[in-house]
C-alpha positions as CSV (number, residue, x, y, z in Angstrom):
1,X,-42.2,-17.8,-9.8
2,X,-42.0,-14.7,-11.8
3,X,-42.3,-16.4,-15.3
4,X,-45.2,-18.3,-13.4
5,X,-46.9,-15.0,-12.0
6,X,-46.8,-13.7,-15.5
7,X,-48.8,-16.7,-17.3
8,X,-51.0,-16.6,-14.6
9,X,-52.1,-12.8,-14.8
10,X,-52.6,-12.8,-18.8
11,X,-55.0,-15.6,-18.4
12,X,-57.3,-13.4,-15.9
13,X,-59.3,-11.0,-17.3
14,X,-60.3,-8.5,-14.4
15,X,-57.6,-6.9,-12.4
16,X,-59.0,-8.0,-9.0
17,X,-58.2,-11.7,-10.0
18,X,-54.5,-10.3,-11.3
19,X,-53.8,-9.2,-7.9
20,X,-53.0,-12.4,-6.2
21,X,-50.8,-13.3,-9.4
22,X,-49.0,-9.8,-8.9
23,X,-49.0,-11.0,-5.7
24,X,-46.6,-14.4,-6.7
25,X,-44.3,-12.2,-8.5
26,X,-43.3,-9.8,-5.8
27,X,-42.6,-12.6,-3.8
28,X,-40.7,-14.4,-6.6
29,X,-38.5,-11.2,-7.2
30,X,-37.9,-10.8,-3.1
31,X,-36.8,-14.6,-3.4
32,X,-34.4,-13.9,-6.1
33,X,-33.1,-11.1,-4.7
34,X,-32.3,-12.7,-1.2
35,X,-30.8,-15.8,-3.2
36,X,-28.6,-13.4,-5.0
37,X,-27.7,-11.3,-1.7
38,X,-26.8,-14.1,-0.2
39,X,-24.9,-15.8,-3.3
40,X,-22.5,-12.1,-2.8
41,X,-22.4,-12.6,0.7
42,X,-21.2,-15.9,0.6
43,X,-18.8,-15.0,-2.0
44,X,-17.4,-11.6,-0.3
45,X,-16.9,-14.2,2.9
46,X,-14.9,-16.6,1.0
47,X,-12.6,-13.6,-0.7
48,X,-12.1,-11.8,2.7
49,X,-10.9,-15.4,4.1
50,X,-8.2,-16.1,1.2
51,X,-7.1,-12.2,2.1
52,X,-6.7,-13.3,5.7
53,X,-4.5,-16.2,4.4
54,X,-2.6,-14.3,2.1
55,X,-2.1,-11.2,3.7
56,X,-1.4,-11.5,7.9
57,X,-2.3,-9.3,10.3
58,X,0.7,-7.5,11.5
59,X,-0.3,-7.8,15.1
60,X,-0.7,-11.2,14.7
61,X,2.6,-11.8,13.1
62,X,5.5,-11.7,16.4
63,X,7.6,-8.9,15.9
64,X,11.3,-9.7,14.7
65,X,14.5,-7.6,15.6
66,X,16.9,-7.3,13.3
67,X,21.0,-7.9,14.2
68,X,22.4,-4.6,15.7
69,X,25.8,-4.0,14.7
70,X,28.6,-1.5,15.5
71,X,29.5,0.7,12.0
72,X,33.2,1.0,11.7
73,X,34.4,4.5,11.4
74,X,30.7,5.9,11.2
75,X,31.1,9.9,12.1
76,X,29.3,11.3,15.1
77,X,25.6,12.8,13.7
78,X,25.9,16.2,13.6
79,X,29.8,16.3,13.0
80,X,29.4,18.4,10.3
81,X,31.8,15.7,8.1
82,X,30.5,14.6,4.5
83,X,30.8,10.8,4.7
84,X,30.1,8.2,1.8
85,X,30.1,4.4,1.2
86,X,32.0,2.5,-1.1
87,X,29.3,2.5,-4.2
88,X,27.4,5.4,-3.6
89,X,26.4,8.3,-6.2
90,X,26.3,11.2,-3.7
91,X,28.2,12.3,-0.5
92,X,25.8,13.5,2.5
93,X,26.5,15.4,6.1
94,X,27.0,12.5,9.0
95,X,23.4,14.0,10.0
96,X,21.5,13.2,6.6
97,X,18.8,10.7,6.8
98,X,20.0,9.0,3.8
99,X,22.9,8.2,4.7
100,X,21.9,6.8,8.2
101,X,21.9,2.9,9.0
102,X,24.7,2.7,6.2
103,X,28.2,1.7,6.5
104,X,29.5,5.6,5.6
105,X,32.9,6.6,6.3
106,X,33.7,10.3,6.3
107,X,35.8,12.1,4.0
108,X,37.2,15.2,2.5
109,X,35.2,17.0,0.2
110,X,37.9,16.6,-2.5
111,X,37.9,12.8,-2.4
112,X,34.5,13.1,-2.8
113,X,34.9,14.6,-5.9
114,X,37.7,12.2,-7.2
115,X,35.5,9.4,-6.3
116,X,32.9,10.6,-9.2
117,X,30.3,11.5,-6.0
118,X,27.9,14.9,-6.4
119,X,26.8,16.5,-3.5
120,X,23.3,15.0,-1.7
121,X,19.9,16.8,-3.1
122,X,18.4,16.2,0.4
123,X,21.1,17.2,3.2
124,X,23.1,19.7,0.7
125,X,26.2,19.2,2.2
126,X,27.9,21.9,-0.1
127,X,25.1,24.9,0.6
128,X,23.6,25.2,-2.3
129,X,20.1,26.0,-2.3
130,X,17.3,23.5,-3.8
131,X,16.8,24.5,-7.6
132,X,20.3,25.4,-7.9
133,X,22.7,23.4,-9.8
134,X,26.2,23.2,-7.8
135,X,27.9,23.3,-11.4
């Protein structure tokens, strides 16, 4: 309609007779933009959609509880003891939160050490204050 508009209005001499041609190619550029908004639209639809797929809802999803089990030999929180598992690079007070939900076992200080374990950066089980190396 635009392209159309355009041959139209160089054939027409005077500009009152150019206005109805001006006219057509307004309403050809409103039509192309409304195809193209809706061509987007359409397309943003069909994205969001695939997302819904792909990604649920996590109210929609039932919610699952894991297996509770008993810890063998975990220390009371707040004990005060420096526990560690089998594996682990750093010994933590019973009441650290990294060492929660693990199967720790508490131990001296000293075993600690012969185990090749450094002292926790978050709890600090040995005092030292952040910035400080304990070495």
């Amino acid at each position: 309609m635009v392209l159309f508009a355009w041959w139209g209005t160089s054939g027409q001499a005077t500009s009152n007779a150019q206005y109805r041609w001006v006219g057509l190619g307004v309403a050809g550029m409103i039509l192309c933009l409304a195809a193209g908004t809706a061509w987007l639209s359409a397309g943003m639809r069909a994205v969001g959609a695939r997302i819904r797929v792909a990604v649920p809802v996590p109210s929609a999803t039932p919610e699952v509880v894991g297996e509770l089990r008993l810890l063998p030999d975990a220390p009371e929180p707040g004990s005060g003891s420096l526990v560690a598992a089998p594996g682990m690079r750093y010994y933590h007070r019973a009441s650290c939160a990294m060492a929660q939900g693990k199967p720790v076992r508490p131990a001296e200080r000293a075993e600690h050490l012969r185990a090749g374990r450094a002292a926790c950066g978050v709890c600090r089980p040995d005092g030292v204050p952040a910035g400080v190396s304990a070495a």
